[in-house]
C-alpha positions, 0 to 999 in steps of 0.5 A: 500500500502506498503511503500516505505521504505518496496517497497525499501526493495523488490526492485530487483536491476539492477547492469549488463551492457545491451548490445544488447538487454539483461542484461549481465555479465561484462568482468571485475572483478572490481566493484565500490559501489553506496554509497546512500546519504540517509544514507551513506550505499551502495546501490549495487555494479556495475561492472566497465566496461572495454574497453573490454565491451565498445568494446562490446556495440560499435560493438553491436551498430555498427552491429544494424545500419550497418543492418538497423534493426532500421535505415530503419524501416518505421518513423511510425514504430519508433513511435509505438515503442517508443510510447509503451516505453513511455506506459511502463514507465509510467507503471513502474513509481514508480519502476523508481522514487524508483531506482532514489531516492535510487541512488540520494537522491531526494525527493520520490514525486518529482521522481514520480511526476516529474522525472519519468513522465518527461520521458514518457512525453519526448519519447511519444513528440519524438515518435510523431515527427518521422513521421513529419520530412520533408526532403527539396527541394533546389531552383535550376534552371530548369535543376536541381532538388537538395533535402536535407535529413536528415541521422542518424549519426549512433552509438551515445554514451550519458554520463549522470549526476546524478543530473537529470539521467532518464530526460536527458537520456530521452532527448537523447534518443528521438531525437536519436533513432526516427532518427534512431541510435543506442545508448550507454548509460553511466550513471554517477556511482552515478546513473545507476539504473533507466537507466539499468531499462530504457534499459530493459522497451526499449527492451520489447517496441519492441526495437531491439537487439543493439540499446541500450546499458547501461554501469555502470562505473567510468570515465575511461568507459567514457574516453573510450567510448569518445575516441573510433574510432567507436562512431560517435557522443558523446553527453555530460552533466555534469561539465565543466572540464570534457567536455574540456577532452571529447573535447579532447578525440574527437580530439585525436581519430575520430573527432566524433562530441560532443555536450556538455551541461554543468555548469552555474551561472545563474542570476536572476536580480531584479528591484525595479519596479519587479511586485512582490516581493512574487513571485519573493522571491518564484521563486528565493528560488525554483530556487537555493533550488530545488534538493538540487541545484544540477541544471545547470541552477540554479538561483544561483545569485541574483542581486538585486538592493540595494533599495530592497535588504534587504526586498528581501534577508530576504523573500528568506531567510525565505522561504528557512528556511522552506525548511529543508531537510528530509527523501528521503523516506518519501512522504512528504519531499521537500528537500533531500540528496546531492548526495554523500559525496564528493559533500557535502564537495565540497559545504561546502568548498564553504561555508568556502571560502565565509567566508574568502572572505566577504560574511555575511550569513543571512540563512544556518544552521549547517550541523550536524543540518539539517541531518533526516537520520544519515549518509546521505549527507544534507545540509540547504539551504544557502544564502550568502550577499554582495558577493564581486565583483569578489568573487570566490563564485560568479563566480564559480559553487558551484552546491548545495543549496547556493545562492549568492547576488549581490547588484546593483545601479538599473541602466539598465547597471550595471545588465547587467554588473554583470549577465555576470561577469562569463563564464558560460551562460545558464540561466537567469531571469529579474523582472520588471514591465517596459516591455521594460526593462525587455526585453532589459535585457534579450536581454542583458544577454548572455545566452541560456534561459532567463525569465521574471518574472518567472523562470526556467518554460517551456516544452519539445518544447524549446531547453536547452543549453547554452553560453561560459562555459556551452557548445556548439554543439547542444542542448537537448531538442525540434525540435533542438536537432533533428540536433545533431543525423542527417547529411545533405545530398545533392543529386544534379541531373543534369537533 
């Protein structure tokens, strides 16, 4: 077998816009570069879709709805499509895996063994729940009979992160598409490969023309397509900033409804009593070091009752010092590129700022040391000690490989107190061996999933999402997410 270095080589490049069932010629003359992280060099060139071609995708979208193409195909008949797509994807598993790797600089095994998986996984579990949503009959009296059913919303826009490009499209577009709408893709212009891809293995599953549409670009494609009067419904992930100007967007045009699911500093809090202190330090490293950090729900906070510190910090930090990034490309690696440039300087500043305000540094190599590639964006994974209370760095998400500690007094209240010290709630952990701690912990973490003794595990058929800061709206992810693609209908008959 060739390897993915010569696979890459081969590879044809998906650069066009896909609109109404075909890839398609920008009506716009600027493009952008995607620079891979890998080794700095550009990877293609994309057009940057205009208002022009934002208008096309809508009207694309608008026209598949509009006509019931898709909307008033039978439920079974949406399944057997989208159960085909499932099929082709996993067909298509490595060309998919190759074009994330390229975009983002994962790892090659986990794009192949997680991501592209992911995917099949997430439309063939939507596939089977097309034909099982049940509409409701209300409790009226007997001379009325009143039903509630459940209606698309119609043309639906997604916009999509980069760090986990084919999963979270893939959560998008399951619930949305087996309730019948259509959808308009824009991926963020780091990583649009695997979702053009994605757009074209759609079409040949038997998705008719319009109903999905991808469209490459910078955020001025997305401003447009969040401030268009025409979407009905714009669900968002990616950085908190950017949701408060997708808010505002929605307020300024056609109140479309927005669902936003965004940053986090998740906490996980040990006990001196936690079961295992191996396990812990292997879900807490894995937890923050995974994907180079770039998670949302990364457990990027230790809190850590001060008994314990000093032998917990120094397992995490000995566990993350063998996680040293390598080659994307290489099957072995574990650890890859940050996803660009700029985001690696981010992080680094980061990493300035906990200097000036205290925090010591038991893990974190130069950068100019952990770089397999020259020209690529790597970092080490970094733990940083005895973060002041209130630090920037504690508060703020840094959204790379960089862990902080907090140390606590071992008491119930004081865990609590420093796991909600941020605005963000998306995820936490709790580790210990009293049952009824642990679980009165975790009720008091504000946050939208919390583990016990384990983290970030789970499946499709739990929601994703969060409190305060990491959004609102819905949710990705399970039967829920089902609610942000429908509306409630009553129909009253007066008998």
């Amino acid at each position: 077998m060739p390897s993915w270095f010569d696979r890459a080589a081969a590879l044809d490049l998906p650069t066009r816009p896909f609109i109404d069932g075909r890839s398609v010629a920008a009506h716009t003359d600027t493009t952008f570069d995607s620079v891979g992280p890998r080794d700095g060099r550009v990877v293609a060139s994309f057009p940057a879709c205009g208002s022009d071609d934002v208008d096309r995708a809508v009207r694309a979208g608008r026209a598949a709805f509009d006509d019931g193409r898709w909307r008033d195909l039978a439920p079974a008949g949406r399944k057997h499509v989208l159960l085909r797509f499932a099929e082709l994807v996993e067909q298509h598993r490595d060309e998919l895996a190759l074009l994330e790797t390229l975009d983002t600089g994962k790892p090659i095994g986990d794009t192949t063994s997680v991501d592209a998986p992911s995917v099949a996984t997430t439309l063939r579990w939507y596939a089977e729940v097309a034909d099982k949503l049940y509409g409701e009959v209300a409790p009226t009296g007997p001379d009325a009979l009143a039903t509630i059913t459940r209606e698309p919303v119609g043309v639906v826009a997604a916009i999509v992160p980069w760090n986990y490009p084919l999963i979270i499209t893939a959560w998008k577009l399951g619930p949305a598409l087996i309730t019948g709408n259509s959808v308009i893709v824009k991926p963020a212009e780091q990583s649009p490969m695997a979702t053009l891809r994605l757009a074209a293995l759609a079409a040949e599953a038997g998705l008719p023309d319009g109903v999905l549409n991808v469209l490459p670009g910078e955020g001025a494609t997305g401003a447009w397509l969040a401030g268009h009067a025409d979407v009905d419904k714009l669900t968002f992930t990616g950085s908190t900033a950017t949701g408060r100007k997708v808010l505002e967007a929605s307020a300024a045009s056609n109140l479309k409804g927005v669902s936003l699911e965004l940053g986090g500093k998740s906490p996980q809090v040990v006990f001196a009593d936690a079961p295992d202190l191996d396990a812990a330090a292997e879900a807490i490293a894995w937890g923050i070091f995974y994907n180079q950090g770039q998670t949302c729900h990364a457990g990027s906070r230790l809190v850590v009752d001060e008994r314990i510190a000093d032998e917990l910090v120094a397992k995490v930090s000995e566990l993350g010092a063998g996680l040293l990034p390598g080659d994307p490309l290489e099957a072995g690696t574990q650890l890859g590129a940050m996803v660009s440039r700029e985001q690696l300087e981010r992080v680094v500043g980061y990493l300035e700022l906990a200097e000036a305000e205290g925090a010591t540094r038991p893990l974190g190599e130069p950068r100019e040391a952990v770089a397999p590639v020259a020209g690529g964006c790597y970092l080490a994974p970094t733990v940083l000690d005895h973060v002041p209370e209130g630090a920037r760095i504690g508060r703020e998400e840094i959204f790379g490989p960089v862990l902080s500690v907090h140390r606590f007094d071992g008491s119930e209240a004081e865990a609590v107190r420093i796991a909600n010290a941020t605005e963000y709630g998306l995820a936490g952990a709790v580790w210990s061996a009293d049952h009824g701690r642990a679980e009165r912990v975790a009720r008091g973490i504000r946050a939208g999933a919390v583990y016990i003794n384990s983290f970030d595990v789970g499946d499709i058929t739990v929601p994703h999402g969060g409190y305060g800061s990491s959004g609102f709206g819905g949710r990705d992810k399970s039967l829920h997410a089902v609610d942000q693609y429908t509306e409630l209908k009553t129909t009253w008959r007066q008998l």
